[in-house]
N, C-alpha and C positions, 0 to 999 in steps of 0.2 A: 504493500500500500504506500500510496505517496504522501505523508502527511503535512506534506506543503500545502497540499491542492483541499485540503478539509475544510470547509465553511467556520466561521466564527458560528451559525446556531446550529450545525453539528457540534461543535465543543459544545457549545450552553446546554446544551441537553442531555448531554453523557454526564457535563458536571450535577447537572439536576438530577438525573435517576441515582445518581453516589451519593449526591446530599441525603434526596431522601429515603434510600435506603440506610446509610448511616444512621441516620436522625429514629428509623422506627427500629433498630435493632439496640439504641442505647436506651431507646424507651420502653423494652422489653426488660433491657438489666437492668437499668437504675429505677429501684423500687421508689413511691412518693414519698413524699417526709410522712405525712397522715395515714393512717390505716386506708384501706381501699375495701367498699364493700364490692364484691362482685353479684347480680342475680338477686341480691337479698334488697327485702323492704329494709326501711332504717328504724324501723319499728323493731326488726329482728337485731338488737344491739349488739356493735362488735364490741366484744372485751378486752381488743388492741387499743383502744382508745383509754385505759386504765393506764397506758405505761407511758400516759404523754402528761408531764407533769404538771403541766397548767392547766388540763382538763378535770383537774380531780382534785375533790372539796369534800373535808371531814372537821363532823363534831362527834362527841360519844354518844352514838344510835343512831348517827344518818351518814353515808356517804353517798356524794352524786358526783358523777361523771359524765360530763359536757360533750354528747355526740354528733351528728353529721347536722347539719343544717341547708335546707333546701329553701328553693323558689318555689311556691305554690299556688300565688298570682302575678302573674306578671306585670312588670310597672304599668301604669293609667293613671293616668288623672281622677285624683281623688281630696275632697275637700274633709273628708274625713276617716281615715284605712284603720277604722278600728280592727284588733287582733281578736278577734271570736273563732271559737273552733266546737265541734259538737261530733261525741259518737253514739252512735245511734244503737239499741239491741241486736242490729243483725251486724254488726260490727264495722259498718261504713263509717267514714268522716269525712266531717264535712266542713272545709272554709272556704268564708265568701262566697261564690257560685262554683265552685271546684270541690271535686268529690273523690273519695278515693275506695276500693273497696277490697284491697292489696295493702293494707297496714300504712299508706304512702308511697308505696314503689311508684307509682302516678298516679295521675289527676285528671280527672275530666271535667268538660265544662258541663252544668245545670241550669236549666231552667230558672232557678228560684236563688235566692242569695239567703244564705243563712240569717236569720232569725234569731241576736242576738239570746233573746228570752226560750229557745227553745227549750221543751220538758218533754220527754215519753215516757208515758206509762210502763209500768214495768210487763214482761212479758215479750217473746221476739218478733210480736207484731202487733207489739202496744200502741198504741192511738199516742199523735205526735201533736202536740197543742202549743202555738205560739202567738204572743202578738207581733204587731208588724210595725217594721222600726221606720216608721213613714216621712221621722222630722227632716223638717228641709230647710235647717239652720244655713246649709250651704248650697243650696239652690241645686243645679241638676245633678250636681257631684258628690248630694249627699248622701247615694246607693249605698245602705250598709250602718249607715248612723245607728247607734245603740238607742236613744231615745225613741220612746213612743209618745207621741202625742196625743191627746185627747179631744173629745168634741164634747160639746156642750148640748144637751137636749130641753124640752118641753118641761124636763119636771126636775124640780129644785133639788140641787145637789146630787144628780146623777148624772153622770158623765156616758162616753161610750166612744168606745177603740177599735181597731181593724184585729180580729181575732181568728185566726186559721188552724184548721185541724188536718190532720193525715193519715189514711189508715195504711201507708208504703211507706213508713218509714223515713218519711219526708218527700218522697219523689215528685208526688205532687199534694197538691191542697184546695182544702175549701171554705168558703169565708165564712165564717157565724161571728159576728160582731158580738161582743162582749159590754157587760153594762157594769159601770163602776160606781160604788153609793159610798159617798162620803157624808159625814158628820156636819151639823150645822156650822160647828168653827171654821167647818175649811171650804164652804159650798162657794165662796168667791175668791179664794183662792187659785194661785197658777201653779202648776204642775207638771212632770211627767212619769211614767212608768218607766222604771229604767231595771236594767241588770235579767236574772234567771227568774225562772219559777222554780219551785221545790215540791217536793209531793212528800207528804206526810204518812206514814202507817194505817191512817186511817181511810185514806186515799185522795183527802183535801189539799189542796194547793193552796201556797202561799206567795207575793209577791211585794217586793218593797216599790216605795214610790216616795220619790222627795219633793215637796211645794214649799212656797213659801206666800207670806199676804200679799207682795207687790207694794204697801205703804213703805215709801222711801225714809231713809232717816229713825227706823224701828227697828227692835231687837228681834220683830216677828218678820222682819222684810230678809230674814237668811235661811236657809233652805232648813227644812228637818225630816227627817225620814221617817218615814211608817210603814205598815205591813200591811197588806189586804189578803180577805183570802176566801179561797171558793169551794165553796161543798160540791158543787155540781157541774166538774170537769172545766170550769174556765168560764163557764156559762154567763156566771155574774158575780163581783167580786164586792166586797164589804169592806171596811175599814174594821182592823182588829185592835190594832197597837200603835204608840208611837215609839219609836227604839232611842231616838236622842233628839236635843235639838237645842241650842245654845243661846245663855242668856244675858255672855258677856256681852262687853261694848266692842273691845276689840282685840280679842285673843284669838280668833280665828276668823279669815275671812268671810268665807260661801255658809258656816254651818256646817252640816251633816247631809252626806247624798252619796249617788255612787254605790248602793249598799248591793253589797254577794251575800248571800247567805247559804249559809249551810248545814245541813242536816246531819249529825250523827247519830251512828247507830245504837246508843242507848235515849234518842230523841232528844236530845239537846239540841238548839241551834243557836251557832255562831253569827254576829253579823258584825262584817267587814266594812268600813266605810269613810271616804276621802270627807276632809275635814276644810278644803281649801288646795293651796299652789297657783303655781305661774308659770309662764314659759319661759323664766330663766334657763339659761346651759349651763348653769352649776351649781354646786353648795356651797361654795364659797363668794357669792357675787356681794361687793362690798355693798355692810349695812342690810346686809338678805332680810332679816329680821327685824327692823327696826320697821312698824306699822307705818311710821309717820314718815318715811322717808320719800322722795317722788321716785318713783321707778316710770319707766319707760313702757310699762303695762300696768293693766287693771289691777293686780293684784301682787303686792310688797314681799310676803309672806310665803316658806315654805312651810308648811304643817303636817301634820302625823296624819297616817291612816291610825283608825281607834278600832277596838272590837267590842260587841256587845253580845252576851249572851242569854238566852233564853233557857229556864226546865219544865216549863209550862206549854210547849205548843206555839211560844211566840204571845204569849197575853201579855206578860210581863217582862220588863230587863235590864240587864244588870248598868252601870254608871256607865258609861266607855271607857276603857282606860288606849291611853295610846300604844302602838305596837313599833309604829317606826318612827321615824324623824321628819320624812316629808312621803309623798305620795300621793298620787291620784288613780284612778280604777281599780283597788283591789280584784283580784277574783284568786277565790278557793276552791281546791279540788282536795278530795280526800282519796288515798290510794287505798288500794284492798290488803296493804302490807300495815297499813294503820297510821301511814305519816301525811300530813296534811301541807300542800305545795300551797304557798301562797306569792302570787303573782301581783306589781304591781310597778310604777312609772312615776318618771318625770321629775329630776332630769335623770335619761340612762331607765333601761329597764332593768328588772331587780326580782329576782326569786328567792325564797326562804323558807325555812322547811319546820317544821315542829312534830316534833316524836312525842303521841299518846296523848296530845291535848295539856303540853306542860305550861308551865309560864312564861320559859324562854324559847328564842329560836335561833337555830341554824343549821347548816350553814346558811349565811348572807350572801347571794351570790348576785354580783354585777356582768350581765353579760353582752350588752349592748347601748351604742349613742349615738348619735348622730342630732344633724338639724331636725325643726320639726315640720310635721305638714302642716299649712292652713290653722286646721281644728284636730281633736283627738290625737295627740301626740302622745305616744307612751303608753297605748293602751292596750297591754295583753291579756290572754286567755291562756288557758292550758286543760288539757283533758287528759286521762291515762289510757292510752291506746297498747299496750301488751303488758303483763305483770311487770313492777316494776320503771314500766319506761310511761313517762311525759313527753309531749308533744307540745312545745310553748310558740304560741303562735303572735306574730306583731308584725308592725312593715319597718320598714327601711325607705327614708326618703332620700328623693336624689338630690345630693347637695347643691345640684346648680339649678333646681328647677323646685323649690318646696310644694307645687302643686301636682305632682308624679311620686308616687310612690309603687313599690312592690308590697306584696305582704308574704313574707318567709317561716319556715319552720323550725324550731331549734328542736332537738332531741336529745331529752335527758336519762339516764339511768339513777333511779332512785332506790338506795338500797337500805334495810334497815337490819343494822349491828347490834350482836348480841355479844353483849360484853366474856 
């Protein structure tokens, strides 16, 4: 052969099939820094992820171990990417309009968008009963808003909400509007229904709801929380209880709202509930604390998520004592190993764990920050999707565009240590 006479993109191309064979045969031997799942859901948890030391968070009775984290809606414009997640008796899940029915392995798109308040009956073709989070605080973008709004009817002090039922497990649904009866104090009152439903032993539902009077300049114009609850599958819902509601002048900004509640298995229930915050990016922003300071937003004040608990069914409860230092959306899940993940934001989202319903908790675990969106910054979920494993569901906003966000899954291993 003359190699005189060879073209320059005869070389370019001989060079290129060597690069890239090169290239896929070093990518066969040099293994990744991070464990690799092959085939498997991330639900199916690798325990190579143990021996990555910044993965792995211990107190005496809980170790958790920080797994693979996915995309599971892909960025859009969203004026509020609240983190809700739900799994279902026949053991699908479901965030946003994406569903998986493979532990996570993937996702498909649905019909319908998750239903922050979603509850099923128990049984694995229990009736799926949700209201519908219709508020359009942020106009077309607010697909997915946790809040439910209310309307106002004919007869005093009853309200009525978009209320949907499912006999597939969510696949599809149908509308039976729900009626809400409040108490004389609060029939002019403004409102919403926010957060879970709960189902009871007895088969009664329970759901929290925070309003406040709307008189500006009063200690009744800050939000306080209460419980409603319905004997008759969602049907119509009563005012049972108020859980808190604050009477200083200015130790907390918003009040009480935000409330998770949660059911234990010897009938107790916990409620979790945001006290205030802002959209500062830190804890240390000079003066955080100081009420009277002028901040650059509505609100000066980092404040505690507080908890309140019930042994009555929710009639009655106890003072709130604070849990954290700042916080906005609580949500709790309770695992079948006995340890309770409590989820919550702002700034930086935040897990922590408590073993057997003690007084303390940990580990405290900080596992994401970034800018925020719009509205709803920092607001996550979590569900237990295989023994042991959490599923912490939130977005991620794109730093150059806070109107785009994605919403991802982190996957956690919760284990509980016997001394």
């Amino acid at each position: 052969m003359n190699f005189f006479n060879v073209s320059k993109l005869d070389v370019f191309l001989c060079l290129a099939v060597i690069s890239f064979s090169t290239t896929g045969i070093l990518a066969q031997k040099n293994p990744k820094d991070e464990p690799a799942m092959v085939n498997k859901a991330p639900s199916v948890f690798n325990s190579e992820y143990e021996k990555v030391k910044s993965r792995v968070s211990y107190v005496p009775g809980v170790k958790v171990i920080r797994g693979e984290t996915h995309v599971i809606v892909p960025e859009q414009e969203f004026f509020c990417p609240a983190g809700s997640v739900f799994k279902y008796n026949n053991g699908d899940i479901q965030v946003f309009d994406r569903r998986s029915n493979n532990g996570g392995k993937t996702w498909r798109q649905v019909p319908h968008i998750l239903e922050n308040s979603t509850y099923q009956f128990p049984g694995p073709e229990g009736e799926v009963v949700m209201f519908q989070s219709d508020n359009q605080a942020g106009g077309s973008t607010s697909a997915g808003r946790p809040e439910i709004s209310l309307q106002k009817t004919n007869e005093e002090g009853v309200l009525e909400a978009n209320f949907f039922r499912s006999k597939d497990n969510g696949l599809t649904r149908i509308s039976d509007p729900a009626r809400i009866y409040l108490p004389e104090k609060f029939k002019d009152w403004s409102g919403v229904l926010c957060r879970n439903i709960v189902g009871l032993d007895d088969g009664s539902l329970l759901m929290s709801m925070y309003l406040r009077s709307g008189v500006k300049n009063t200690i009744e114009n800050k939000f306080r929380d209460i419980v409603l609850k319905s004997s008759d599958r969602g049907k119509t819902w009563h005012y049972l209880s108020t859980v808190a509601f604050d009477m200083s002048e200015d130790n907390r900004g918003e009040g009480f709202n935000e409330a998770s509640l949660l059911v234990l298995p010897d009938g107790k229930i916990n409620c979790f509930m945001r006290s205030g915050a802002s959209y500062q990016a830190s804890l240390g922003s000079f003066n955080n604390n100081d009420w009277d300071n002028k901040m650059p937003f509505g609100l000066g004040q980092q404040t505690p998520i507080y908890k309140s608990v019930s042994v009555d069914g929710g009639k009655n409860w106890s003072i709130p004592d604070p849990i954290t230092d700042h916080g906005v959306w609580p949500d709790a899940t309770l695992m079948k190993n006995g340890i309770t993940a409590l989820t919550y934001g702002r700034p930086g989202n935040w897990i922590m764990f408590n073993e057997g319903d003690r007084d303390t908790w940990g580990p405290i675990i900080p596992f994401y920050n970034d800018l925020y969106p719009p509205d709803c910054g920092n607001y996550v979920s979590a569900t237990e999707v295989a023994p042991d494993v959490l599923l912490v569901v939130y977005s991620r906003t794109n730093p150059n565009d806070h109107w785009k966000s994605e919403i991802v899954g982190t996957y956690f291993n919760v284990q509980a240590m016997t001394e």
